[in-house]
N, C-alpha and C positions, 0 to 999 in steps of 0.2 A: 504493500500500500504506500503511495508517495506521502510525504510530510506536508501539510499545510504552512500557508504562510500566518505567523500570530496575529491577533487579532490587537492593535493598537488606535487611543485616543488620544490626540493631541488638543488644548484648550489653547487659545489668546496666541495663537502663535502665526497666524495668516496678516496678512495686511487684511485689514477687515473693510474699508474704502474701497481697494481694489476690488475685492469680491463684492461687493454693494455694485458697485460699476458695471462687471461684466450681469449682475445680475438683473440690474434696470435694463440692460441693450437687448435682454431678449424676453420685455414686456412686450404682447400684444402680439408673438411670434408662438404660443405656446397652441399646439394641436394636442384631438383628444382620441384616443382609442390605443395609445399604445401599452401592449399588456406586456406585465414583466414576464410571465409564463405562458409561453405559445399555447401550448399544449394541452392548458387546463380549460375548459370550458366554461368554466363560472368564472375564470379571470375577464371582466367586462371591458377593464383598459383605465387607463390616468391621462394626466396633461403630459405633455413631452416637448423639448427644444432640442432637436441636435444643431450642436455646436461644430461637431467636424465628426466624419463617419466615412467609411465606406461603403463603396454599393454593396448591395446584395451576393453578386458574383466574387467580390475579394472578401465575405465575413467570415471564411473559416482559412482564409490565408493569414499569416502575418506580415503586417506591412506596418511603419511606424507614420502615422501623422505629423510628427513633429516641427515635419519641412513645410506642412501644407497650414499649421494653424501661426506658425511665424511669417506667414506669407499674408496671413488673412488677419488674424487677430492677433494684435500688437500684447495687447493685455491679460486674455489667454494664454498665450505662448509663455511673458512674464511670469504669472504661478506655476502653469506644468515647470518649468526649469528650475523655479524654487522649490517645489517638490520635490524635482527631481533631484536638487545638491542636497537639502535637509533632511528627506525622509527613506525615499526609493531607492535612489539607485540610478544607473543609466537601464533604464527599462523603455519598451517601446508602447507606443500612443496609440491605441485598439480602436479607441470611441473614447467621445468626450459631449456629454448632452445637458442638459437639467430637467429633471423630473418633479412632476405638483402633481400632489394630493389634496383634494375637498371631502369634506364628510359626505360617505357613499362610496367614495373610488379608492378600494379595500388596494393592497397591496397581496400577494401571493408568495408562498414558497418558491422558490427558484432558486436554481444555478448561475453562472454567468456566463456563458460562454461555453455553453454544456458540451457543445461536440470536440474542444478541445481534450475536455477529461475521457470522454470515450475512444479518443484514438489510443489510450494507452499511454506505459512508462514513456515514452519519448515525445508526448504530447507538451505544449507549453504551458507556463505556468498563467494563473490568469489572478494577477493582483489588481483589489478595486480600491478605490480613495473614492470617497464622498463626503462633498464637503457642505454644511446645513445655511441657510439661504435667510433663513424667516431673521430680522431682526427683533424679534421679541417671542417668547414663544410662554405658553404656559403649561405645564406638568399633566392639569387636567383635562388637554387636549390631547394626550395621547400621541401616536404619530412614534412613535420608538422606531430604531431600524433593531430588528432584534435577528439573532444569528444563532441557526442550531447545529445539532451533533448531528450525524448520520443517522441516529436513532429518534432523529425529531423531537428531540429537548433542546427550550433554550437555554444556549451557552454563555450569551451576554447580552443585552435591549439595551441600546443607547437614547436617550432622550437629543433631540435636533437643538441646539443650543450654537445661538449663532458665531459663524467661526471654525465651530469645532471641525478638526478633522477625523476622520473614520478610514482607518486603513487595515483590510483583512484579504482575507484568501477567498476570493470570487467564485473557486466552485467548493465553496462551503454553503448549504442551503440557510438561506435568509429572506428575510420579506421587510415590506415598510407595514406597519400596522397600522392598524383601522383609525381613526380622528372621533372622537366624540361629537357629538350632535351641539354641543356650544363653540367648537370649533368654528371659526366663519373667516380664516386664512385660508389660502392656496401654502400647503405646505411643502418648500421649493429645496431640493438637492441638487447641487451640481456633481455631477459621478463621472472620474475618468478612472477608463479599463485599459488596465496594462495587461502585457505579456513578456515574458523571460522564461528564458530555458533552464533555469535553475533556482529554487526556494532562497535566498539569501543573496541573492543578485542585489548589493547595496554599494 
């Protein structure tokens, strides 16, 4: 069985204006139906912005973005490289989008990047960072990103607390959780998905 990558929280540590910034530029860009689990049928779909992606025909290739979102977004490109000297590692850029949840639009169990873990030991690693949007948020709204075991226990529920960063192992099964009915945000993740051919690529 491969090792996973640990499951880390970082607080106060992003430039918090920056992310404020990229996250006003993709007001009113936000589409709805996209569901975290294909494959589940009561997955109904959330809000969604990609920010830089590949087609359909390159999603189970490895290709890095990095060239393409320094060409495009000035201010993007600025935190992936600080991620990349502070946290990550030199890892390569899968997808990079932001995700909104309203009370109603449940999040689901998933993988990330499932057909990489089915090709086997030689498949690539698939490390996620998500980073939380909402500047205020309150406890009693619910919204955790919570992360379970293979035996579908959870392992750790993060509360979205603005800033924070969220860095684990992508095909660890995880979901965004349901929003209570007093809820009345769009609660907003920016998630970029790496790949590395090796657990500790830092």
């Amino acid at each position: 069985m491969r090792p996973y990558y640990p499951i880390r929280v970082y607080d106060d540590s992003i430039n918090k204006q920056l992310v404020s910034h990229i996250s006003a530029k993709a007001a009113g860009k936000y589409m709805y139906g996209w569901r975290s689990n294909s494959k589940d049928k009561n997955d109904h779909g959330h809000w969604h912005v990609f920010l830089c992606s590949h087609d359909s025909s390159q999603m189970k290739q490895i290709h890095d973005l990095t060239s393409e979102i320094q060409q495009t977004n000035n201010e993007l490109y600025g935190l992936w490289t600080y991620l990349q000297r502070h946290y990550i590692g030199n890892k390569k850029l899968h997808r990079v989008y932001i995700n909104g949840y309203t009370y109603g639009t449940d999040g689901y169990l998933h993988r990330d990047d499932p057909f990489f873990k089915d090709e086997g030991p030689s498949s690539p690693y698939a490390e996620t960072l998500i980073l939380y949007l909402n500047e205020e948020w309150d406890a009693n709204w619910g919204g955790e990103t919570s992360i379970f075991t293979d035996q579908k226990e959870i392992q750790r529920s993060i509360l979205p607390k603005f800033g924070r960063l969220l860095i684990f192992d992508g095909q660890k099964l995880h979901a965004s959780r349901p929003l209570s009915r007093c809820c009345g945000v769009l609660r907003r993740v920016l998630v970029f998905k790496t790949l590395s051919t090796e657990v500790g690529n830092e």
